[in-house]
C-alpha positions in Angstrom: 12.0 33.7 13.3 12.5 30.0 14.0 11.5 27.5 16.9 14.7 27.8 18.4 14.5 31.5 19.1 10.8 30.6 20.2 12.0 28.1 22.7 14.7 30.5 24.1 11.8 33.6 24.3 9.5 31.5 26.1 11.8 29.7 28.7 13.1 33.3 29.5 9.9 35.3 30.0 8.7 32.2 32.1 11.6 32.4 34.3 12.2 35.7 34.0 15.6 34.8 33.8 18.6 34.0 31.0 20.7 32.1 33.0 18.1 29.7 34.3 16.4 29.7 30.6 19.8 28.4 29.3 20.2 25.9 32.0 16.6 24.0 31.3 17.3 24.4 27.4 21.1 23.1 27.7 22.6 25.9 26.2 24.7 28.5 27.4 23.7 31.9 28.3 25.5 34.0 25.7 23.6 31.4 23.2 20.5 32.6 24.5 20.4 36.0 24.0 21.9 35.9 20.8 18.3 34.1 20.2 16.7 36.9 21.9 18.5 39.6 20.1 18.0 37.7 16.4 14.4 37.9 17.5 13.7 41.0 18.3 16.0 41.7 15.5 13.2 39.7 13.1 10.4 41.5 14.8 11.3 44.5 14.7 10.7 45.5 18.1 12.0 44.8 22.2 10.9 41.8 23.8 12.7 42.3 27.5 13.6 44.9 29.6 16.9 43.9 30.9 18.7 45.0 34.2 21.2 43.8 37.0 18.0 42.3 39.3 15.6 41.0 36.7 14.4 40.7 33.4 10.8 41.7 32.0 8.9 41.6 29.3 7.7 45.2 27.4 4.6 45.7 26.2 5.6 44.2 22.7 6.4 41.0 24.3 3.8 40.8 26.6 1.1 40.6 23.6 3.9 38.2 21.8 4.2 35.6 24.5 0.9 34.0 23.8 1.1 33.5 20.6 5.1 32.2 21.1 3.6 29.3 23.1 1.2 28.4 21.1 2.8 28.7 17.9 5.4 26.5 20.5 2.5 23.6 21.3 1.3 23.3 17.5 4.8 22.6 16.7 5.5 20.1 19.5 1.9 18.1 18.8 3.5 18.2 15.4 6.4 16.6 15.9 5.0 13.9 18.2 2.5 13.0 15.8 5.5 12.3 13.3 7.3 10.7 15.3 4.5 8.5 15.8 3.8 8.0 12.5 7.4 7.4 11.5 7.5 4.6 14.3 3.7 3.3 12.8 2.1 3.8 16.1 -0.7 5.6 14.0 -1.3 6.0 10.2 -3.4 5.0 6.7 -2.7 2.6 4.7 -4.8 2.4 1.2 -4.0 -0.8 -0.9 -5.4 -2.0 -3.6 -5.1 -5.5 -5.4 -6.8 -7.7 -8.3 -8.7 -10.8 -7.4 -6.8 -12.7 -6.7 -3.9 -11.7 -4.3 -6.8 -9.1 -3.1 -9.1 -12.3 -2.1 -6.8 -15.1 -1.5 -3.8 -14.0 0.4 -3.5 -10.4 1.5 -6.5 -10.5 4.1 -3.4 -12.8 5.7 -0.3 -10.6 5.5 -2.9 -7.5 6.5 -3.8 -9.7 9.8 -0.2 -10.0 10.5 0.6 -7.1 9.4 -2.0 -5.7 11.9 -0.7 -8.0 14.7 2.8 -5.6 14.7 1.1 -2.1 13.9 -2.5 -2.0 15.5 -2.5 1.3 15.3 -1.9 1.7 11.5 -5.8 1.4 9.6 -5.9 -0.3 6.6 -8.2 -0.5 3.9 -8.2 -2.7 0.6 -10.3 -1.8 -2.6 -10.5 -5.0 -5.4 -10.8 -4.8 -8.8 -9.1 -5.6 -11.7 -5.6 -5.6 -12.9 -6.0 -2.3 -15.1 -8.1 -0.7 -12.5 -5.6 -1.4 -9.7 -2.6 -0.1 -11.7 -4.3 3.2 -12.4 -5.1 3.5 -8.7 -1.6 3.2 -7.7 -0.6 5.6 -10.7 -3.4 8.5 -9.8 -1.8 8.0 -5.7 -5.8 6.6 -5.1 -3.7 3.9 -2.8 -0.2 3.5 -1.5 0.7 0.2 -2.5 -1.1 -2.0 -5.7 -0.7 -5.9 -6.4 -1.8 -7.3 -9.8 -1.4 -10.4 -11.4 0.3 -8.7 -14.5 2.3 -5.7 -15.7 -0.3 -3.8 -17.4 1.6 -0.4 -18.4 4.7 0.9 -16.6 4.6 4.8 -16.8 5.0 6.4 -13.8 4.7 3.0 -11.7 7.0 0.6 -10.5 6.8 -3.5 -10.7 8.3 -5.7 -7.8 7.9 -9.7 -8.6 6.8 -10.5 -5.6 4.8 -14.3 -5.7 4.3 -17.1 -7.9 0.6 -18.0 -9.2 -0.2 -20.8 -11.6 -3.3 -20.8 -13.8 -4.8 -24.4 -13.9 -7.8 -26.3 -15.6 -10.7 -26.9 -13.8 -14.1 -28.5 -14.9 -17.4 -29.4 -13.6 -18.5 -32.9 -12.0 -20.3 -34.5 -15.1 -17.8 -32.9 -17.2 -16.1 -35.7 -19.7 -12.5 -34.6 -18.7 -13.5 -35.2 -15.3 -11.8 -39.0 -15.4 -8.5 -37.5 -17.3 -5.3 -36.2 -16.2 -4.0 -34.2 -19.2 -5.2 -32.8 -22.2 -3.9 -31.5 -25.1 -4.0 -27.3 -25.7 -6.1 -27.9 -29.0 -8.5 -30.3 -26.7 -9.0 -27.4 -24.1 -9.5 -24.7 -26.9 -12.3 -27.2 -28.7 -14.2 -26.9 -25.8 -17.0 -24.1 -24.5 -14.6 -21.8 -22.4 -15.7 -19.7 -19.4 -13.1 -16.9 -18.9 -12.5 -13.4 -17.1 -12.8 -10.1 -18.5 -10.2 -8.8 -20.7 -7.9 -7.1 -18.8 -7.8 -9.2 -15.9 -4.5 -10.2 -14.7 -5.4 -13.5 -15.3 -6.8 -13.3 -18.8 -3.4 -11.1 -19.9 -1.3 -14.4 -18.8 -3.9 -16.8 -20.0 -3.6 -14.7 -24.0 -0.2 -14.6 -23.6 0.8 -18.1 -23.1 -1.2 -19.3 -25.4 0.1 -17.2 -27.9 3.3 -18.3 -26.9 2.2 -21.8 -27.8 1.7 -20.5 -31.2 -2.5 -20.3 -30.7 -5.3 -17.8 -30.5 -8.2 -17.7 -28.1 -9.6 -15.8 -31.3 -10.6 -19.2 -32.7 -11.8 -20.8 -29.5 -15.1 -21.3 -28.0 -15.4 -18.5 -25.6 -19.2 -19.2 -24.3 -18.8 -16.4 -21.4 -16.7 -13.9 -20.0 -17.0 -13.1 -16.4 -15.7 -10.2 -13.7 -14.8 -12.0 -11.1 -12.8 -15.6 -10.2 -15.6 -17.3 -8.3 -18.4 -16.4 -10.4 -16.2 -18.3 -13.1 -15.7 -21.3 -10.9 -19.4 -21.7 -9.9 -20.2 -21.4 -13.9 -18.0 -24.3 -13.9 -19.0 -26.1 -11.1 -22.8 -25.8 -12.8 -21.5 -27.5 -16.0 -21.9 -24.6 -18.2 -18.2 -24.8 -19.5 -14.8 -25.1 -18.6 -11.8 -22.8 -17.3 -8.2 -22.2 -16.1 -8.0 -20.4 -13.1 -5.7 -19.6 -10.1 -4.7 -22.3 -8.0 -4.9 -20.5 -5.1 -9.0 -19.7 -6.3 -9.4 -23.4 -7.1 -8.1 -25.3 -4.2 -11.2 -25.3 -1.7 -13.6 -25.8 -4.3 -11.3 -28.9 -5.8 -11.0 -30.1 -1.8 -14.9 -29.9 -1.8 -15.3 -32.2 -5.4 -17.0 -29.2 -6.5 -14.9 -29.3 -9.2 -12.0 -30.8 -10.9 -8.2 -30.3 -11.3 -6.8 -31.4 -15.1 -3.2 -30.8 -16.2 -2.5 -29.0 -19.4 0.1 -30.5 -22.2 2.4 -28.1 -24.0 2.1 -25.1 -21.5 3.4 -23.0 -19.4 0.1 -21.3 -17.2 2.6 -20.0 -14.2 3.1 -16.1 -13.6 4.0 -13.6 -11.3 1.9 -11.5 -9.0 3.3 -7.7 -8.8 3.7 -5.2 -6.3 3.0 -2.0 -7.8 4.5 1.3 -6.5 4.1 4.9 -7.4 7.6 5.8 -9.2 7.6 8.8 -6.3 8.3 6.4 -3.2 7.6 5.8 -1.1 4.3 8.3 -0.3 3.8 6.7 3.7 5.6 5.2 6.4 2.4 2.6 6.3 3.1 1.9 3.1 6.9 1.4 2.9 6.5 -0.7 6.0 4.1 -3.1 4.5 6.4 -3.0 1.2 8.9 -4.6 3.2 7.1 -6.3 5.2 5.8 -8.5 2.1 8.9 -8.8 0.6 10.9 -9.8 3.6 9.7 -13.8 2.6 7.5 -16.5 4.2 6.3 -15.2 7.3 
């Protein structure tokens, strides 16, 4: 039994007729009762009387033609429904994202994004890197961004923007007047960092391993879960850090703290998207895939 021989049953008893059943279903009439007859075939029984004058439905069919035109209306709700979905007139999107891209720029691509697809919900969990990744790989959301590659089974990394880590340190701080120091200067003094983990501690331990150094041997005075916690430690002279530039530009704008440049390294990265290797899992989600990727909006 299929929808086809459905369609053609239901058109038919309605009507009471084949000819005018194949007209409105834009088939022809020996089409149509070859429906019929694979139906009744299926079921087992007769769903028509047949004759010169008119054409009726037994017993059998009387009690099926309900249920045909239900079974009918489920399956055309059905099929609307996707069809709305595929063209995003409806729909869920989960994402989730580290601090960074999660505070600082996607509440702007998900207001534009909205602006296109009103009808498509969204929701956005923050956490860390790790905790992101193992969102996307346990299908908890549709669509991760992290500031680092943390693992790479059964997930997929795009590069998608550019970040730069950069110092920052309080008002009565005495690098305040400076515009460089040295690595070894920045690693002699009381550091304020993230949690290990983070996206941004990852790149921060790996360039300076890179530069041939250790935060092992530096003067780690406090590790904290979020970005602006660390920047108000700093602000409140308890220590100094390098954080995203995207994090540190208002509270720089405001004096609440200040910018100093870094000599001998390299404290750019990449932020990630991070897919499920089964993609994609929604039309949301492949939309708003592309729709990030697609460059400057």
């Amino acid at each position: 039994m299929n929808i086809k021989q459905l369609e053609a049953f239901v058109r038919v008893a309605e009507l009471q007729s084949f000819t005018r059943a194949a007209q409105q279903l834009f088939m022809s009439q020996p089409a149509i009762s070859f429906q019929i007859k694979s139906l009744e075939e299926s079921l087992g029984t007769t769903l028509f009387h047949r004759s010169e004058k008119k054409v009726e439905l037994t017993e059998a069919g009387r009690l099926f033609y309900p249920e045909a035109r239900q079974i009918l209306q489920h399956y055309y709700r059905i099929r609307e429904t996707l069809e709305e979905l595929k063209g995003l007139k409806r729909g869920h999107l989960h994402l989730g994202a580290s601090t960074i891209p999660g505070e600082y720029l996607l509440p702007l691509y998900i207001g534009r994004f909205h602006e296109l697809y009103p009808g498509v919900e969204v929701s956005l969990r923050i956490a860390g890197s790790r905790e992101v990744v193992r969102w996307v790989r346990e299908r908890e959301v549709d669509l991760g961004i992290t500031g680092a590659i943390i693992e790479e089974q059964e997930v997929e990394y795009t590069p998608w923007q550019d970040d730069c880590l950069v110092l920052i340190v309080g008002p009565e701080h005495h690098f305040r007047k400076r515009k460089e120091v040295d690595l070894d200067e920045l690693l002699a003094e009381p550091l304020i960092l993230r949690e290990p983990g983070s996206g941004t501690r990852r790149t921060l331990e790996a360039q300076i391993a890179a530069a041939g150094r250790s935060l092992e041997k530096a003067r780690v005075v406090m590790e904290l879960g979020s970005t602006r916690a660390v920047i108000t430690a700093v602000q409140a002279g308890l220590g100094v850090s390098l954080v995203s530039a995207l994090a540190a530009a208002e509270p720089i704008a405001l004096g609440n703290v200040y910018l100093v440049g870094v000599r001998g390294i390299n404290l750019c990265r990449k932020l990630y998207l991070v897919r499920p290797s089964s993609w994609p899992r929604s039309y949301a989600a492949a939309a708003f895939f592309e729709f990030l990727t697609a460059g400057p909006k």
